[in-house]
C-alpha positions as CSV (number, residue, x, y, z in Angstrom):
1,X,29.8,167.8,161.3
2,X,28.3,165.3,163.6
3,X,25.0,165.4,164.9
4,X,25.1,163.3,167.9
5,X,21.7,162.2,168.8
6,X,20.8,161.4,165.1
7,X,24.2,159.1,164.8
8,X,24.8,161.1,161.5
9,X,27.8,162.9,160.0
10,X,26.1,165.6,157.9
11,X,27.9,167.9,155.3
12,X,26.0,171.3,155.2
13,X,27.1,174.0,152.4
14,X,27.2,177.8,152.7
15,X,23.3,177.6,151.5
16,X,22.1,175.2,154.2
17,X,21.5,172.3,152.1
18,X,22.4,169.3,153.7
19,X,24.0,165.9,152.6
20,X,24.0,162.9,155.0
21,X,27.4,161.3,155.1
22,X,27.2,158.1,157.0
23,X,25.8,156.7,159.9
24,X,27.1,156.1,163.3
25,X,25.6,153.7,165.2
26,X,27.6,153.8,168.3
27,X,27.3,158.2,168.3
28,X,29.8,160.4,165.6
29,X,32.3,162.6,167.5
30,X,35.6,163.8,166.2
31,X,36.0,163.7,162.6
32,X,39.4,164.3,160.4
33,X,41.1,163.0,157.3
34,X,44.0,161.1,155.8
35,X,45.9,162.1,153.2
36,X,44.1,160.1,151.0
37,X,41.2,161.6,151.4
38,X,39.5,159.2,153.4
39,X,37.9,160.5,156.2
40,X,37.7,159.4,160.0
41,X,35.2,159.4,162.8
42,X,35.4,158.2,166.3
43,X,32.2,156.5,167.5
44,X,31.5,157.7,171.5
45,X,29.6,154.7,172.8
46,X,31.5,151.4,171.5
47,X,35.3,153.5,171.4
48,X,35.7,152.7,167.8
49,X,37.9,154.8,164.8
50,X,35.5,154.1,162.0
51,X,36.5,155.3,158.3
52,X,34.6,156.4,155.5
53,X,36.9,155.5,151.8
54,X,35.9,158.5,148.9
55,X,34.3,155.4,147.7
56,X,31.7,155.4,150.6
57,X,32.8,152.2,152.0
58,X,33.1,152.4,156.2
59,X,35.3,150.2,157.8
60,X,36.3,150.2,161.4
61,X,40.4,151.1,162.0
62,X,40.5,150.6,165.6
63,X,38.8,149.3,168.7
64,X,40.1,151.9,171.5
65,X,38.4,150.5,174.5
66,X,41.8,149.4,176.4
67,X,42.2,153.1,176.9
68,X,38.6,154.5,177.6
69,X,37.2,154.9,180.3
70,X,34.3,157.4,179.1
71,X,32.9,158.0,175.8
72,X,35.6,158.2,173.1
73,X,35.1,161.9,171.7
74,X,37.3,164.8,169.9
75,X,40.0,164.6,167.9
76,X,42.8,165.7,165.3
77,X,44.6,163.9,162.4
78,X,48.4,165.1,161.7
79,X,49.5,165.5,158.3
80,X,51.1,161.9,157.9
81,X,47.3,160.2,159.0
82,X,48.1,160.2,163.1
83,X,45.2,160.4,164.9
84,X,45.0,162.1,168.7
85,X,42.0,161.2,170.3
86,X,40.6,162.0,173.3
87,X,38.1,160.2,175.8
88,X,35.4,162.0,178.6
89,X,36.9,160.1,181.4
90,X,34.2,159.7,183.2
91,X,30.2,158.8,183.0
92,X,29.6,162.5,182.3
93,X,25.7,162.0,181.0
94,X,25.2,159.3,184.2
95,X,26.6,162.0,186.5
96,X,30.0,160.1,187.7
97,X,32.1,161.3,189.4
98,X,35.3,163.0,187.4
99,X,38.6,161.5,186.8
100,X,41.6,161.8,184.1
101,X,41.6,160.3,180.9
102,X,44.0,159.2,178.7
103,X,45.0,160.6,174.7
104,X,45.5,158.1,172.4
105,X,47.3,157.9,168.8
106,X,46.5,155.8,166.2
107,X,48.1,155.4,163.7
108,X,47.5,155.1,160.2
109,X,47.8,151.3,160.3
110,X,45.1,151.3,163.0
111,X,48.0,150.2,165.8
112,X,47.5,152.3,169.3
113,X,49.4,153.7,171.0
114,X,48.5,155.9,174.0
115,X,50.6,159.0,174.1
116,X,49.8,161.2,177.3
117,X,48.0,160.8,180.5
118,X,46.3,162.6,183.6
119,X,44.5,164.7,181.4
120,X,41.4,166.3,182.7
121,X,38.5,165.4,179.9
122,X,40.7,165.7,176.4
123,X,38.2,167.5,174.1
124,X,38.9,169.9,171.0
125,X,42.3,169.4,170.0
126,X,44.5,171.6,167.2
127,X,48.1,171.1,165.8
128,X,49.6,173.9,164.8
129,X,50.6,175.5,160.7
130,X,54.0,173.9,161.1
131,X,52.6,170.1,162.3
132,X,55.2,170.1,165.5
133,X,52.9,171.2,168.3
134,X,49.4,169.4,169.4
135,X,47.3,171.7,171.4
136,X,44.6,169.7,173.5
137,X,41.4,171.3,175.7
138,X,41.5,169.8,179.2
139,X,37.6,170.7,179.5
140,X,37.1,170.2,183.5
141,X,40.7,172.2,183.9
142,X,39.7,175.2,182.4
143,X,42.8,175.2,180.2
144,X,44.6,174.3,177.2
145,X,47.9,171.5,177.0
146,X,50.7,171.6,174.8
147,X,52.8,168.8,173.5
148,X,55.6,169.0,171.3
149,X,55.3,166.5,168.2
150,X,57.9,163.8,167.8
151,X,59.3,162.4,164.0
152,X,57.5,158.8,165.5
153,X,54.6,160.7,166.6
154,X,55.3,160.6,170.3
155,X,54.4,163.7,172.9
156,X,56.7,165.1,174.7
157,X,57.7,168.6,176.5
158,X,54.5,168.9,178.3
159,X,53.4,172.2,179.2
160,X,50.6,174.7,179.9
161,X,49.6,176.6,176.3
162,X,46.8,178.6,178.5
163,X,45.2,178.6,181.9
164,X,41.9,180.1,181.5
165,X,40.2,179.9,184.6
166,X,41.1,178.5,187.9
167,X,40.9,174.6,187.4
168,X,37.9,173.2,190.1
169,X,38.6,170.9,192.6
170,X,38.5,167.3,191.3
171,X,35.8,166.0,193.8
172,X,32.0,165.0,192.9
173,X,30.3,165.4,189.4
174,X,28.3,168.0,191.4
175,X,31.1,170.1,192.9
176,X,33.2,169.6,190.0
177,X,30.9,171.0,187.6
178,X,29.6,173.7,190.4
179,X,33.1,175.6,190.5
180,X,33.9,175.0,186.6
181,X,34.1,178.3,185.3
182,X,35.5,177.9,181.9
183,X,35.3,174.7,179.8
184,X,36.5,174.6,177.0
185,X,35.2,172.5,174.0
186,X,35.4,172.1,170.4
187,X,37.8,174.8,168.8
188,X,39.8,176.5,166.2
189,X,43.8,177.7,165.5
190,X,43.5,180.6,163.7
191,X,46.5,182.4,161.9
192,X,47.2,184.2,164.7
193,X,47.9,181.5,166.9
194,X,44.8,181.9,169.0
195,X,42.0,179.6,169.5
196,X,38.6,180.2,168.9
197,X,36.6,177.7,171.6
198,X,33.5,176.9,172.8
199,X,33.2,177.7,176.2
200,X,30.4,174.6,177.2
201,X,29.9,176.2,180.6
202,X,29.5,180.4,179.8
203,X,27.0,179.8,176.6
204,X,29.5,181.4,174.8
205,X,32.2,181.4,172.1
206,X,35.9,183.0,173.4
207,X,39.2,183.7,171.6
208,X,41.5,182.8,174.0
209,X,45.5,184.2,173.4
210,X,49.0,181.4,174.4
211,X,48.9,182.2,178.4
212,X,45.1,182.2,178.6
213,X,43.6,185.6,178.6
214,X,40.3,186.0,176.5
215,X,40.2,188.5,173.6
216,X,37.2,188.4,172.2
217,X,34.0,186.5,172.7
218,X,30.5,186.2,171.7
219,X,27.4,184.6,172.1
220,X,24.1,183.9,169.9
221,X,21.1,185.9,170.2
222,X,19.0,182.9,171.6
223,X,21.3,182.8,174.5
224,X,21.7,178.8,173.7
225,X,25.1,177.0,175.1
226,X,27.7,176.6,172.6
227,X,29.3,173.1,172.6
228,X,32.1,173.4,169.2
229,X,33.4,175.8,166.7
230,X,35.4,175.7,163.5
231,X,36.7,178.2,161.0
232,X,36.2,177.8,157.3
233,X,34.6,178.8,154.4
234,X,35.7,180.8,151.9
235,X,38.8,183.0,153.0
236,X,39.0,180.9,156.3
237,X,36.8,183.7,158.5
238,X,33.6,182.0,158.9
239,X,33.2,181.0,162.3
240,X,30.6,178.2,162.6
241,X,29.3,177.5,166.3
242,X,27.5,174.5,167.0
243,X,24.7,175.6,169.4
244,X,22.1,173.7,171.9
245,X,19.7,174.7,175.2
246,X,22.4,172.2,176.7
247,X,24.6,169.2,176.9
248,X,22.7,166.5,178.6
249,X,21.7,163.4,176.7
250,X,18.6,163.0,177.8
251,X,17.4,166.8,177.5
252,X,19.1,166.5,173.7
253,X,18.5,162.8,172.2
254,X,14.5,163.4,172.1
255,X,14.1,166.5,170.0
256,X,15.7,168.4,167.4
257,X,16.6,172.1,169.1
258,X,20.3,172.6,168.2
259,X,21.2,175.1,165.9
260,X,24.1,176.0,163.9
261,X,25.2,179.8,163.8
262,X,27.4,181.7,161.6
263,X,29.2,184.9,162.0
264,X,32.6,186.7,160.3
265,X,35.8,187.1,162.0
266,X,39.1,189.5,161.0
267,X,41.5,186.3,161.2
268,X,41.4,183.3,159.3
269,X,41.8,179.8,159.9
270,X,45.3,177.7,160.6
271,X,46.4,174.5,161.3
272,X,44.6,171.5,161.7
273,X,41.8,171.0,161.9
């Protein structure tokens, strides 16, 4: 996992013993890993794809800053070492006002290549059991995007996976944010083909079916927001939420209040990641 405001990625076991990783100067996002075992990170703040060898040694892959135009944040690594990665858009910590972003592979060389565009805040991202479909969170749409894989990697056959909520009006940071009703954020395929996501405006975790309608949900007894989730451990049914009073920088950076939850679900993980 990566804990922002500490610039660490931290591995925690079932037990809650905690290993630190690495260090990310620039801020660890979205993490995922080659087929070698390696394992990748974005860094938010200087748009960089940093990787760690099993060795330890951290290298940078690629320099994404032609195609961001907010931090550089979630994303998913295919089977053949493709990485999808998404950017905010927008100043969303300085309050600016909201725009698309554009998703951008890289590939395994560290070559970009930017793949899809006019998406509203890319954020969790899955691709399903079968490696042909990439499922991406348009956060400040209130919905989920589909793209049909290509042999070379390329998107295409661009459509709606799941409208949640009615999208806001793209206007002001404030009236943007005022009529989001659902946004989603870090999430999870299960076998099922539904995605567990965070939902970073309704303090709450939702299980959200292909056409959008909401299945399940839950929260945590602290009532704290909940900003990602992911399925593991053993059996695939542990849901893990990553919680926090909120999302602003400069509630979060000073002091230590997030807090990861656990609970059981009936269906287990799929996909990637």
């Amino acid at each position: 996992m990566s804990d922002f405001y500490r610039h660490l990625v931290l591995a925690i076991d079932s037990e809650g013993d905690v290993e630190e990783i690495m260090t990310v100067e620039g801020q660890p996002s979205g993490i995922g890993w080659m087929p070698d075992g390696a394992m990748r990170v974005t860094s938010m703040k200087d748009h960089k794809l940093l990787e760690r060898s099993p060795g330890g040694a951290v290298t940078e892959v690629a320099d994404l800053t032609e195609h961001s135009t907010g931090h550089t944040n979630d994303m998913v690594i295919d089977a053949q070492g493709r990485a999808y990665i998404g950017n905010f858009g927008f100043d969303l910590m300085g309050g600016g006002d909201p725009h698309a972003a554009t998703l951008v592979r890289v590939d395994p060389d560290g070559t970009v290549t930017p793949v899809a565009s006019d998406l509203m805040f890319p954020n969790g991202s899955v691709i399903t059991p079968d490696g042909t479909t990439l499922i991406v969170g348009e956060s400040m749409a209130s919905r989920y995007t589909a793209f049909t894989i290509g042999a070379d990697g390329s998107l295409g056959d661009r459509r709606i996976w799941a409208q949640i909520a009615e999208p806001p009006p793209i206007a002001s940071f404030e009236e943007t944010l005022g009529n989001l009703k659902v946004a989603p954020d870090g999430c999870a395929l299960d076998a099922e083909g539904h995605i567990w996501a965070a939902d970073a405006m309704g303090a709450r975790a939702i299980r959200v079916a292909p056409g959008g309608e909401i299945v399940d949900e839950l929260g945590v007894p602290s009532g704290l927001g909940i900003f990602a989730c992911m399925l593991g451990g053993e059996g695939g049914t542990t849901l893990l939420l990553c919680t926090a009073p909120d999302f602003l920088e400069h509630n979060r950076a000073p002091v230590r209040e997030a807090v990861l939850v656990t609970t059981t679900v009936e269906v287990p993980h799929a996909g990637r990641p």
